[in-house]
Structure formats: structure tokens, C-alpha cells
C-alpha positions as CSV (number, residue, x, y, z in Angstrom):
1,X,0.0,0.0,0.0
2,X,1.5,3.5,-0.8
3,X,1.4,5.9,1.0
4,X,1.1,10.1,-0.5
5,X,1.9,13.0,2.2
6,X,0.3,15.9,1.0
7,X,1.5,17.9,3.6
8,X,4.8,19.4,2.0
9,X,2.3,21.1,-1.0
10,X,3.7,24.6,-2.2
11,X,0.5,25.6,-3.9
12,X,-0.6,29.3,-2.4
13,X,-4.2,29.9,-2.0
14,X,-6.1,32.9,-2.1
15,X,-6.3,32.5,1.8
16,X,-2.6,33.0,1.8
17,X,-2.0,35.6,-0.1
18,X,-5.2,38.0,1.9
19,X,-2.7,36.8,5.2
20,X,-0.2,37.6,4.3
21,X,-1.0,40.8,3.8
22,X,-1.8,41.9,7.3
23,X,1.6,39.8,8.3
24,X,3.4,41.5,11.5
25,X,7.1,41.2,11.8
26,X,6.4,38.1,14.0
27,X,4.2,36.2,11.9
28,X,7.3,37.2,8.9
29,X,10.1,35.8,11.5
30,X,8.0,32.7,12.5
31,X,7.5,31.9,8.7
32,X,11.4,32.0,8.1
33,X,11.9,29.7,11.1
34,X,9.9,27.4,9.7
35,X,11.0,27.5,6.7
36,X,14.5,27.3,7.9
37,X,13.5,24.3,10.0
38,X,11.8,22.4,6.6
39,X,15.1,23.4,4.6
40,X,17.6,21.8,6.7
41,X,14.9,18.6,7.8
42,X,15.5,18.4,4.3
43,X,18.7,17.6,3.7
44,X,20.8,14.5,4.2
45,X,22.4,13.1,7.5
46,X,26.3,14.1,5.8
47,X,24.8,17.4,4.4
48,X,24.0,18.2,8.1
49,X,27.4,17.0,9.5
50,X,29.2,19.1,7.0
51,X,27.3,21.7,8.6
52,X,28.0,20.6,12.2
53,X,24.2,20.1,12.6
54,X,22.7,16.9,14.2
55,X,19.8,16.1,13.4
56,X,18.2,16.1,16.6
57,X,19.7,19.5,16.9
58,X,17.6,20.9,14.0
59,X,15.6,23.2,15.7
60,X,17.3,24.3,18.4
61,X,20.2,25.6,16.1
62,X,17.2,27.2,14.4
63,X,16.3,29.3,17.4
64,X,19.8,29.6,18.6
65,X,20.7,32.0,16.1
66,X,20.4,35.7,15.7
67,X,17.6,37.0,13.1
68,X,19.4,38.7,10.1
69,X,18.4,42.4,10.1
């Protein structure tokens, strides 16, 4: 039996787009976390290690560094 995760879909919607307009500086520094999070969840084991990045350590190296301004 196979199994399809929809969840990773990069389709906007219209919902998205109306949000995203009334976006605070939080809501724009969560999204980047996240998507910081899904970019390095993304790569492989020896990608990460070349990075000095376990990955248990994903997110916490995430919110361990300083926002670029």
C-alpha cells in the first residue's frame, strides 16, 4: 500500500495571499523559522554533519541563532 503526504504542498491559495497581507514582523520571522527548520529537515544526515548540525539539533540551532536584520 503507498502511502502520499500531502502535507509538503507549495501551492498558495487565495487565503494565503489576503494573510499575508496583514503579516506582523512576527508572523514574517515565525515563517522564516519554519522554513528554515523544513530546509535543513530536508537535507541529508552528511549534508547536516558538514554543517556541524545533528539532526536532533535541527531546531534548536534554528532558534539559537540571531535574526538577520
Amino acid at each position: 500500500m503507498a502511502y502520499f503526504d500531502n502535507s509538503y504542498e507549495t501551492r498558495t491559495t487565495l487565503r494565503d495571499r489576503v494573510a499575508r497581507l496583514f503579516e506582523t514582523p512576527h508572523d514574517r520571522k515565525v515563517r522564516a523559522r519554519a522554513a528554515r527548520i523544513e530546509a535543513l529537515r530536508a537535507l541529508s544526515d552528511a549534508e547536516l554533519a558538514a554543517r556541524g548540525i545533528a539532526r536532533d539539533n535541527i531546531v534548536m540551532h534554528v532558534f539559537s541563532q540571531r535574526p538577520a536584520r
